[in-house]
C-alpha positions in Angstrom: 250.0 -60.7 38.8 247.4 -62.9 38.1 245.4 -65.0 40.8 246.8 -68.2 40.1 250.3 -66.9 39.7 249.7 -65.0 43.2 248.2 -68.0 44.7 251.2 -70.0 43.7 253.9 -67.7 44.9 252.3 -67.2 48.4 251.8 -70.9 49.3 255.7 -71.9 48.0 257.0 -68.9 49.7 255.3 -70.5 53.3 256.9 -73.8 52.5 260.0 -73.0 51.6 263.5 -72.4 53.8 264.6 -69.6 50.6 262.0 -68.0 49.8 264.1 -65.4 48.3 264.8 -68.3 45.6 261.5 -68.7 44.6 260.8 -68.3 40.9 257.6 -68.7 39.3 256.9 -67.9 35.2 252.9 -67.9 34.2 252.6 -68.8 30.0 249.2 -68.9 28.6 248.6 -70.4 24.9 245.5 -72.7 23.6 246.1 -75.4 26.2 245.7 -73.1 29.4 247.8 -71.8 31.6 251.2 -72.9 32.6 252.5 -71.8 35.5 256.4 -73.2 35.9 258.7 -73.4 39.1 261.8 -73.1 40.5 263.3 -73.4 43.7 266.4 -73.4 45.8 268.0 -77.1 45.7 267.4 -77.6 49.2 263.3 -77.0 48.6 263.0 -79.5 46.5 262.0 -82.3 49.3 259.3 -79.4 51.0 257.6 -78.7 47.4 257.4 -82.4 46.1 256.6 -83.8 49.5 256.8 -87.6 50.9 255.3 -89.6 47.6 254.6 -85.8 45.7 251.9 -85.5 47.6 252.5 -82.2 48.2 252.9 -81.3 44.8 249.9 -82.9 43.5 247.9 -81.0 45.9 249.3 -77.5 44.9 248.2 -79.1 41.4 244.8 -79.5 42.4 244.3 -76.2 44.2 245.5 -74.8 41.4 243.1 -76.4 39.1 240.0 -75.0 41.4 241.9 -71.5 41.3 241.8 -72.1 37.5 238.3 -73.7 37.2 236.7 -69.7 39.6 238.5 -68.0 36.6 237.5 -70.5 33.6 241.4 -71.4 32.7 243.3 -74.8 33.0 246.2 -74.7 35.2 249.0 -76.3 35.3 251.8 -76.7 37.5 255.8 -77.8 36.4 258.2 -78.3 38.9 261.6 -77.3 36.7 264.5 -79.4 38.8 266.8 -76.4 39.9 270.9 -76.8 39.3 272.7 -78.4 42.1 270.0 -80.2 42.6 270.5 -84.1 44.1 268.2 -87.2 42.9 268.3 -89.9 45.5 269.6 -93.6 43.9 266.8 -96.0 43.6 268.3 -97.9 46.1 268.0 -94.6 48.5 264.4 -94.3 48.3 263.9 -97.4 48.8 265.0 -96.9 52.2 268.7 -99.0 51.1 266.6 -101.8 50.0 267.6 -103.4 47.0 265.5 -105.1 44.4 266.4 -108.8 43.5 268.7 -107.6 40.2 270.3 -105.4 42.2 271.1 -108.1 44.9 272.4 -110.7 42.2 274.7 -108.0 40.9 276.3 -107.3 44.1 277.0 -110.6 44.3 278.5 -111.4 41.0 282.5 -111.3 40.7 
């Protein structure tokens, strides 16, 4: 297993509730290398993080792993089956925009 792959596995594996569930693929062609992941449904809030800032700093450890073995990395985060997206209106914490609103209030 390669570093970044390694890297990768062990820091989702600490995040995660099923670690068990954890599935990571590593691809290499004349962009870099593309490491793609998978998760239990449940993960999905841990990996991505409030605003994905938890994601985008796996990203960028990953790029410094990367840069100590001259590659590009990069990270996808494939959305597992089961898997729920909140509404718009959910993440906004129930607050509606103004179309929304107007909407609502036609009959």
């Amino acid at each position: 297993m390669e570093k970044d792959h390694e890297f990768l596995d062990y820091v989702v594996k600490a995040l995660v509730d099923h670690p068990e569930a954890v599935k990571t693929e590593r691809t290499v062609d004349e962009m870099g290398v593309l490491l793609k992941l998978t998760v239990h449904p449940d993960d999905m809030r841990k990996i991505i993080g409030r605003e994905g800032k938890t994601a985008n700093a796996m990203r960028i450890l990953l790029r410094v792993v990367g840069m100590k073995n001259n590659a590009r990395v990069n990270l996808k985060i494939n959305e597992p089956e089961g898997s729920t997206r909140m509404a718009p209106a959910d993440r906004n914490g129930g607050i509606k925009d103004f179309d929304q609103a107007i909407d609502d209030l036609r009959l």
